[in-house]
N, C-alpha and C positions, 0 to 999 in steps of 0.2 A: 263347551257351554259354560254361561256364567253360573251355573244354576245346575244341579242334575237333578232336584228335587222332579217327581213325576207323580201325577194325580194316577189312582188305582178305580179299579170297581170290587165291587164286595158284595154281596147278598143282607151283610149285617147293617141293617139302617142305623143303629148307633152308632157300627165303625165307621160304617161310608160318609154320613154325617160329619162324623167328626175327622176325617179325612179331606171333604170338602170343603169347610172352614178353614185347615190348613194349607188347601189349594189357593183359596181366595187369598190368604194373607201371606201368603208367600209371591203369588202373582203383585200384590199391592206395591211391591218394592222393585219392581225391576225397571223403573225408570230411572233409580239412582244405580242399578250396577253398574252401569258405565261411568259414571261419576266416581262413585266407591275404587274399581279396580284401576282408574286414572292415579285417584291418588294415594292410591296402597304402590304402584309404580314408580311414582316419584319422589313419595315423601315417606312413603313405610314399606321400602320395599322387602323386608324382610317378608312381608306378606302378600307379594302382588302374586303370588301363584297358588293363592286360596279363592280366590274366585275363576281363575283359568280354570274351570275343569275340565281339561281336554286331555284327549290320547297321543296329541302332536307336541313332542318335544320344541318351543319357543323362545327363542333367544331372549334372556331377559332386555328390559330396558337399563340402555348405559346410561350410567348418572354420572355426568361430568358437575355439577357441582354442587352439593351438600349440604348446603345453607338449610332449606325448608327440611331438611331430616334433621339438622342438629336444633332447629329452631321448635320441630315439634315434639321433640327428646325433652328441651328444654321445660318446654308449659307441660308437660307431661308428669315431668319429675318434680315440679315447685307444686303441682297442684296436689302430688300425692305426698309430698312434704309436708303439706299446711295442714295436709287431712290426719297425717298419721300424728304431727303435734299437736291436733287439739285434744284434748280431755272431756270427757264425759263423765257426768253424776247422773245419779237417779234421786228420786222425790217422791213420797205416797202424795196422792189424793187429796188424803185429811191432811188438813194441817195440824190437827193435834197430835200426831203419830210425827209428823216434823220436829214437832217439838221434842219428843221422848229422845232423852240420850241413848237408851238401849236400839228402841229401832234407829237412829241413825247410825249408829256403829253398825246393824248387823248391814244396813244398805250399805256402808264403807267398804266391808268385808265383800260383799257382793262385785262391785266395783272392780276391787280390786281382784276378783275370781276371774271376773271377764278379761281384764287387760290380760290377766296369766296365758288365760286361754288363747285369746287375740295373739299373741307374741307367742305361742307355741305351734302357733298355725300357720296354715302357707298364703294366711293374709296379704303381705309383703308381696308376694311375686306374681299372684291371683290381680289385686291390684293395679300392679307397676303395666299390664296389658291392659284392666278395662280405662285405666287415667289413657293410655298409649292411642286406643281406640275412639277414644273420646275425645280428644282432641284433633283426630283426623277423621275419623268417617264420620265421628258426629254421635254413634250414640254405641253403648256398650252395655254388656247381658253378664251378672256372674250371679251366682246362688248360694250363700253360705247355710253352710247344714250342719250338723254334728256328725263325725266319721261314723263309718259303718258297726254295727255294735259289735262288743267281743264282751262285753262286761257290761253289769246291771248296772254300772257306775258308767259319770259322764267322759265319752269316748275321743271326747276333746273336738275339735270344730275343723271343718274341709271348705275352703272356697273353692270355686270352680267357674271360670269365665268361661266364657262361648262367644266364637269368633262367628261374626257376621254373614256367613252367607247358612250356617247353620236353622237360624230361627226365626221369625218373624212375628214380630208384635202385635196389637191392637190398641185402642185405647177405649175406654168408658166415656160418656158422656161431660166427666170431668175434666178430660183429656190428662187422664192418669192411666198407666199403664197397668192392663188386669188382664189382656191375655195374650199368652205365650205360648208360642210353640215350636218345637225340635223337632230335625231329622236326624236320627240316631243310625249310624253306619259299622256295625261290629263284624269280623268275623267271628268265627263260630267258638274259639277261644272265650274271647272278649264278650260274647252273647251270655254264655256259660257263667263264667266267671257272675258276670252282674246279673243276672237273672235267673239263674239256676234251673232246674226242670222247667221253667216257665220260660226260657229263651225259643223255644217252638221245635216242630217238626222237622224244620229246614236246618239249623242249627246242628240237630241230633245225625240226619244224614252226611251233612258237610263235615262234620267230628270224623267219621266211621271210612270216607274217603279223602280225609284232609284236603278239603275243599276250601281257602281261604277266602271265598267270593265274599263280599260285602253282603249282608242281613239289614234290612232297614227297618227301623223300627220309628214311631212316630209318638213325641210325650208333649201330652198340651197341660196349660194351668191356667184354668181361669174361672171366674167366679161359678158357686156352685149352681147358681138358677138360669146360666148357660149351659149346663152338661147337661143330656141325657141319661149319664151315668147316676146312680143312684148315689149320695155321702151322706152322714150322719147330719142333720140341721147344726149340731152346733159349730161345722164347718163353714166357714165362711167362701172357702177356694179349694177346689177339686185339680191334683193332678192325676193325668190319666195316662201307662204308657199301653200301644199297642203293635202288634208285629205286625208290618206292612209287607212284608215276604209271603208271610202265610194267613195274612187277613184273620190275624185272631188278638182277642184282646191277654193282656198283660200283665196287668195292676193296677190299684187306681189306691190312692190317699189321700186325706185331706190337712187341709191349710185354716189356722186361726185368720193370719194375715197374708198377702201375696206374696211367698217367700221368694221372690228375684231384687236384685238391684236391677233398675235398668234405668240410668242417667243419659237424658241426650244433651246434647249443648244448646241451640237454637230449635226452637220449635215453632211452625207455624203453622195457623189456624185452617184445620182441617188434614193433615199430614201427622203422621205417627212416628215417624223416626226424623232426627235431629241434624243441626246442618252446623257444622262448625266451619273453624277459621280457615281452614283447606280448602272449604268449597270456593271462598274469594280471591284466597290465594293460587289456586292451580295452575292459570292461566299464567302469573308471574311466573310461576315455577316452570311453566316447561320453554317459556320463552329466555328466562336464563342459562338453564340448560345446554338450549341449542346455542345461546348465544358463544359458550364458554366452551362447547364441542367446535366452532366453528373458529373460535379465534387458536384452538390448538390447532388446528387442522392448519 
């Protein structure tokens, strides 16, 4: 299956709700999975067996020739070039505070805190996939957060991209992207570790008979006047995760701003996820392909 995601029943009308919403916008995309797993086959194939999800071992596709993999390596890596040499300042509001030489030193200082940070993080390689993603499926998910706390002090910054058959989007009225949502697949290790007692019931028996089965858990983010779930007003954007194993809910946090990047390439009116230069190109690509398997042959 391209897709293993599977709709649940619950008794909790806020989980099932918000379980349903995730069915709908997970459903909204599978007219491009054939499309997507076309050209994760031929042009990214380091990825073409993430939307396979099947239990039949499948002979990859042979790639007699190279061109559209080196071609989208190429825009891939100039784009995330141009990005990581630009420079950024910050600026108050007031202008009169622009003026003061005191605040703009301490904004330089600042500045310059971020870059440390930015360069001590795994920005760099968090990136180098969602640039990689965006130039072939079209659109790309990563979430920079601060690391998990160990200290009252700042614990320095984590990116984290998320590959494409993971999530599914929505968009606002503005056709800006505001809701998000993951299929989270741990075993019972992995549940532990990130959620600690709150990982669920199923988690604690699978521990106790080393049951590595997959736990699915389900985390959406999106504006706070779409959840049911209750967040503080001065939140802007509610995430919410819940355990789709054992129909219980998880945690729930809030967001000032929608904390995802999620860039697509071409967008069009009335569609939520992005079409790049792959989409026009595929056609070339697999008729060279063959062309080049056929003149070996």
């Amino acid at each position: 299956e391209a897709n293993s995601y599977k709709p649940m029943a619950d008794n909790d009308s806020r989980i099932s709700n918000l379980i349903s919403q995730a069915d709908k916008m997970f459903a909204s995309k599978n007219h491009l999975l054939k499309t997507w797993q076309e050209i994760c086959d031929y042009i990214l194939p380091r990825k073409s067996r993430i939307l396979k999800k099947t239990t039949k071992v499948e002979p990859p596709i042979i790639i007699y020739d190279s061109t559209a993999m080196h071609a989208n390596d190429l825009l891939a890596s100039s784009m995330q070039g141009a990005f990581e040499m630009s420079r950024f300042s910050l600026a108050f509001e007031d202008e009169e505070l622009n003026k003061n030489p005191i605040s703009v030193a301490w904004l330089d200082d600042c500045v310059r805190k971020m870059q440390l940070a930015m360069m001590s993080s795994n920005q760099r390689s968090a990136s180098e996939e969602v640039f990689t993603d965006l130039t072939s499926i079209g659109t790309a998910s990563m979430m920079p957060e601060e690391q998990k706390l160990k200290t009252s002090y700042f614990n320095g910054l984590q990116f984290t991209s998320f590959p494409i058959q993971d999530y599914a989007i929505d968009t606002n009225a503005s056709g800006k992207v505001d809701f998000w949502t993951r299929v989270i697949e741990y075993d019972y290790r992995k549940a532990i570790q990130v959620f600690g007692d709150k990982a669920g019931e199923t988690a604690t028996k699978r521990k106790k008979s080393n049951n590595s089965t997959p736990i699915v858990y389900v985390q959406t983010i999106c504006p706070r006047e779409d959840s049911e779930f209750d967040i503080e007003e001065k939140y802007n954007y509610i995430e919410v995760i819940i355990n789709k194993t054992d129909k219980t809910f998880v945690s729930k946090k809030g967001h000032f701003r929608f904390p995802l990047c999620v860039p697509r390439w071409h967008t069009i009116t009335g569609e939520n996820y992005g079409y790049s230069p792959s989409f026009n190109a595929i056609a070339d690509v697999r008729v060279a392909n063959k062309m080049k398997e056929l003149n070996l042959d």
